[in-house]
C-alpha positions in Angstrom: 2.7 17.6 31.8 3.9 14.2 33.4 7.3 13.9 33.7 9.3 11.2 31.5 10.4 8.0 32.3 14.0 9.3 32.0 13.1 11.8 34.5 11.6 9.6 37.1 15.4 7.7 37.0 17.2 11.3 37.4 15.1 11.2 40.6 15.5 7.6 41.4 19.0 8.0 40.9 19.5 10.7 43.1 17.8 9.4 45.8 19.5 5.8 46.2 23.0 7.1 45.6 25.5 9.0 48.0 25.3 11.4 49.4 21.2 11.4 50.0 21.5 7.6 50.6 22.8 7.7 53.8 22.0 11.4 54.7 18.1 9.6 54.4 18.9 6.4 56.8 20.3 9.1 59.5 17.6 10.8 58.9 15.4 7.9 59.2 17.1 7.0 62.9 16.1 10.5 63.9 12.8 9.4 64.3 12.8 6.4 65.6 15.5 8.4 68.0 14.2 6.9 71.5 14.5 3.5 70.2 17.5 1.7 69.6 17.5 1.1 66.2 17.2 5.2 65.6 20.9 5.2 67.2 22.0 2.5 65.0 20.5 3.9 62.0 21.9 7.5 62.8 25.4 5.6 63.3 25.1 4.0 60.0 23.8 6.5 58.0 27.0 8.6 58.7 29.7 5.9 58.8 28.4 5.2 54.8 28.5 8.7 53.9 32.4 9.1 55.6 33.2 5.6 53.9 31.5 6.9 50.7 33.7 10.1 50.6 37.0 8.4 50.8 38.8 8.1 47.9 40.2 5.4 49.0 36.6 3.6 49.4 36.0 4.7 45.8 39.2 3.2 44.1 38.2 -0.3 45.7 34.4 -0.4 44.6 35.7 0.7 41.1 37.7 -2.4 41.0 35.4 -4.4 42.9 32.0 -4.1 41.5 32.2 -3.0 37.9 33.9 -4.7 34.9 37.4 -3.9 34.4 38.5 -2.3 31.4 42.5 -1.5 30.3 43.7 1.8 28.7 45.0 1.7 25.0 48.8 1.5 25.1 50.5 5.0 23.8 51.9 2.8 21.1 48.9 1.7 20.1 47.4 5.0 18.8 48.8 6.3 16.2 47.8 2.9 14.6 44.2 2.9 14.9 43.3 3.3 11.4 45.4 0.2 10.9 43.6 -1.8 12.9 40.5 -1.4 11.2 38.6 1.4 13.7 37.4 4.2 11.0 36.0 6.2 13.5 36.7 8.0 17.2 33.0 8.5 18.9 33.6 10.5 22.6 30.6 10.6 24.9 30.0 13.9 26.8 29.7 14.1 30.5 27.6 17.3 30.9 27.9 20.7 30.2 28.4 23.7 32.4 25.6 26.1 31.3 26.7 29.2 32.9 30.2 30.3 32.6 30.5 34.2 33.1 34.2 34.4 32.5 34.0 33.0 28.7 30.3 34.3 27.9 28.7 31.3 27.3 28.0 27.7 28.3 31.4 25.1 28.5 31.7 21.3 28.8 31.6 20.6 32.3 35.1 18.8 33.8 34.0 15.1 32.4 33.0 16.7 29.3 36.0 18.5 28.3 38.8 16.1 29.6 36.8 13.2 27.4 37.2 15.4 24.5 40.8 16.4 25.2 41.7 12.6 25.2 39.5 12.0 22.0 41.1 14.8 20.2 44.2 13.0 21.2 43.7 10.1 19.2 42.6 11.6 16.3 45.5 14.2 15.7 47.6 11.1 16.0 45.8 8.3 14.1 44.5 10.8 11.7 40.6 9.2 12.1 37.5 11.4 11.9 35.7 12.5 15.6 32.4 12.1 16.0 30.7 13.6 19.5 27.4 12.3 21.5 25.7 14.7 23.7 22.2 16.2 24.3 20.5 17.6 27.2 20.4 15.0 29.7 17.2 14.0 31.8 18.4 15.5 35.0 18.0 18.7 33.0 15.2 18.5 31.0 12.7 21.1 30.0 15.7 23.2 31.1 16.8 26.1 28.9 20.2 24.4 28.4 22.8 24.0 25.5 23.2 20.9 24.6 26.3 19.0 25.1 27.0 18.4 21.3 27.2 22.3 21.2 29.7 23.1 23.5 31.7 20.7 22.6 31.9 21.8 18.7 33.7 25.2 20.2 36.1 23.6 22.5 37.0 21.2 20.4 37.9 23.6 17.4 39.6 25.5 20.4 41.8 22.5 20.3 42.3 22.3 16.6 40.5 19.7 15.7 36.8 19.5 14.1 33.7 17.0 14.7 32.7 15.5 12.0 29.6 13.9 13.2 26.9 15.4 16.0 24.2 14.0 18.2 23.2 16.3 19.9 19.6 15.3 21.1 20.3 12.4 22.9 19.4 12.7 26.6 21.4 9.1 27.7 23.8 6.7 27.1 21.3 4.2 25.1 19.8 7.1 23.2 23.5 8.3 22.3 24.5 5.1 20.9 21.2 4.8 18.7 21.7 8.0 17.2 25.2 7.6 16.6 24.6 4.4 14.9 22.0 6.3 12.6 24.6 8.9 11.6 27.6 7.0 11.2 26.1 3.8 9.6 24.9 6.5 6.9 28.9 7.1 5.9 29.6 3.2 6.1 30.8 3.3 9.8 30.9 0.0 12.0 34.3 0.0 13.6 34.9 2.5 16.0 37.2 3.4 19.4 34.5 5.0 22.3 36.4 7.2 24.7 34.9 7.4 28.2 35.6 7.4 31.6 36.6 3.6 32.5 33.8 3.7 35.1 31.1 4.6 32.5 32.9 2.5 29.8 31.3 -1.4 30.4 27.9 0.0 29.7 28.5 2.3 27.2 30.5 -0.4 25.4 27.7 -2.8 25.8 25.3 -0.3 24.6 27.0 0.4 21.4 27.6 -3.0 20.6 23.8 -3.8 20.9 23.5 -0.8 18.6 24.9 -2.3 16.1 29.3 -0.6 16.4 32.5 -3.1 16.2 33.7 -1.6 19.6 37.2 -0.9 20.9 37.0 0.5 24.3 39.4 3.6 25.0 38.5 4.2 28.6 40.2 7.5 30.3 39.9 8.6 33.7 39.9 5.9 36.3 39.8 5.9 39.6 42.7 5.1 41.4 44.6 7.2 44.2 45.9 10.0 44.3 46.9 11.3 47.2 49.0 10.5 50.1 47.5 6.9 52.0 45.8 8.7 54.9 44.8 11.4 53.2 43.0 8.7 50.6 40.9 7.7 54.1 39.6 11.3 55.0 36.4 12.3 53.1 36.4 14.9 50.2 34.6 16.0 47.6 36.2 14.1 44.8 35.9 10.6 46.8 32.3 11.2 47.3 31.8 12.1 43.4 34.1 9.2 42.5 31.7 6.7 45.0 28.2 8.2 43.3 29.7 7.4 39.7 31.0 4.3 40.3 27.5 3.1 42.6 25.6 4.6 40.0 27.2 2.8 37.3 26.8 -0.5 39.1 23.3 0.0 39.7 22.7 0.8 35.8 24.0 -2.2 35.0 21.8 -4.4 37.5 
């Protein structure tokens, strides 16, 4: 069977963004390595993947190339219902499909701290939580839960329940269809979209074409947090931070 279209893009993805990018043009200069431009290429190739991995690098792209969005004043959300939203809609992040300690699969870090901020605003504005989540390309044809399924646990975990499911989506375009379908059923237009801020200007623009009243209720940004020079020495969450935010930028090209 050919793969998708969606799955062709999991590729794509994977190959134009850190850290195969640059690990590719060093590879490149290897051979073309008695020329001159193999050096430079070699050179280049691993002075974008150090840049890449700083956190440092990661915080300016994020407020460089994508459209900035502003988190929801404290004050503001307890009053959500008041302001016309009728809904909270949380986007999942991926889902960790094995986790040995607890038996079964778990919302992956993105996952379960969107849901954690989403379950937030409901206890406190007292609106219903919907959740978007299937299997997404990068594992499809993969015997894994869906993201919509783990999340129903650890959100009841947490006290609260989801009132509405997708859980067959496998992107961000596909969750906002579906969630239009199911929540235009119960006379739903208006409603707050938690996110991470980086994944937040599409997925608001996706909603709205979908037909939602949006109010953006981004979470997570990337900004530093460390001590300065520590900011310019590569790790693992500047490097993750960089792919999310290139890859974002890219999707909206």
């Amino acid at each position: 069977m050919m793969p998708a279209l969606g799955e062709f893009k999991a590729i794509a993805a994977a190959l134009l963004l850190p850290p195969a990018s640059p690990l590719l043009l060093a590879t490149a200069g290897l051979l073309w390595l008695r020329h001159g431009v193999g050096r430079l290429l070699i050179a280049t190739g691993l002075v974008t993947l150090w840049l890449l991995s700083c956190n440092a690098v990661a915080v300016w792209l994020a407020q460089r190339v994508l459209p900035q969005v502003s988190v929801l004043e404290p004050s503001r959300k307890a009053q959500l219902g008041a302001s016309g939203i009728q809904a909270i809609v949380v986007l999942g992040g991926g889902v960790q499909p094995v986790a040995p300690e607890y038996g079964q699969a778990q919302p992956n870090a993105s996952t379960a701290a969107r849901l954690r901020y989403g379950i937030q605003l409901a206890k406190r504005s007292g609106l219903p939580l919907a959740f978007a989540g299937g299997v997404g390309w990068s594992n499809a044809g993969q015997a894994v839960p869906s993201e919509a399924s783990t999340a129903q646990v650890f959100s009841v975990e947490l006290g609260v329940t989801l009132r509405w499911i997708d859980n067959q989506s496998r992107d961000t375009a596909e969750n906002a269809a579906r969630m239009h379908d199911l929540l235009a059923a119960a006379g739903i237009h208006h409603i707050a979209l938690v996110t991470h801020a980086w994944h937040m200007p599409r997925s608001q623009a996706l909603f709205e074409t979908a037909g939602f009243t949006v109010l953006p209720t981004p979470m997570g940004f990337v900004l530093p947090s460390e001590r300065p020079l520590l900011e310019w020495l590569p790790s693992a969450h500047g490097l993750t931070a960089s792919r999310q935010v290139l890859r974002e930028w890219l999707a909206l090209r």
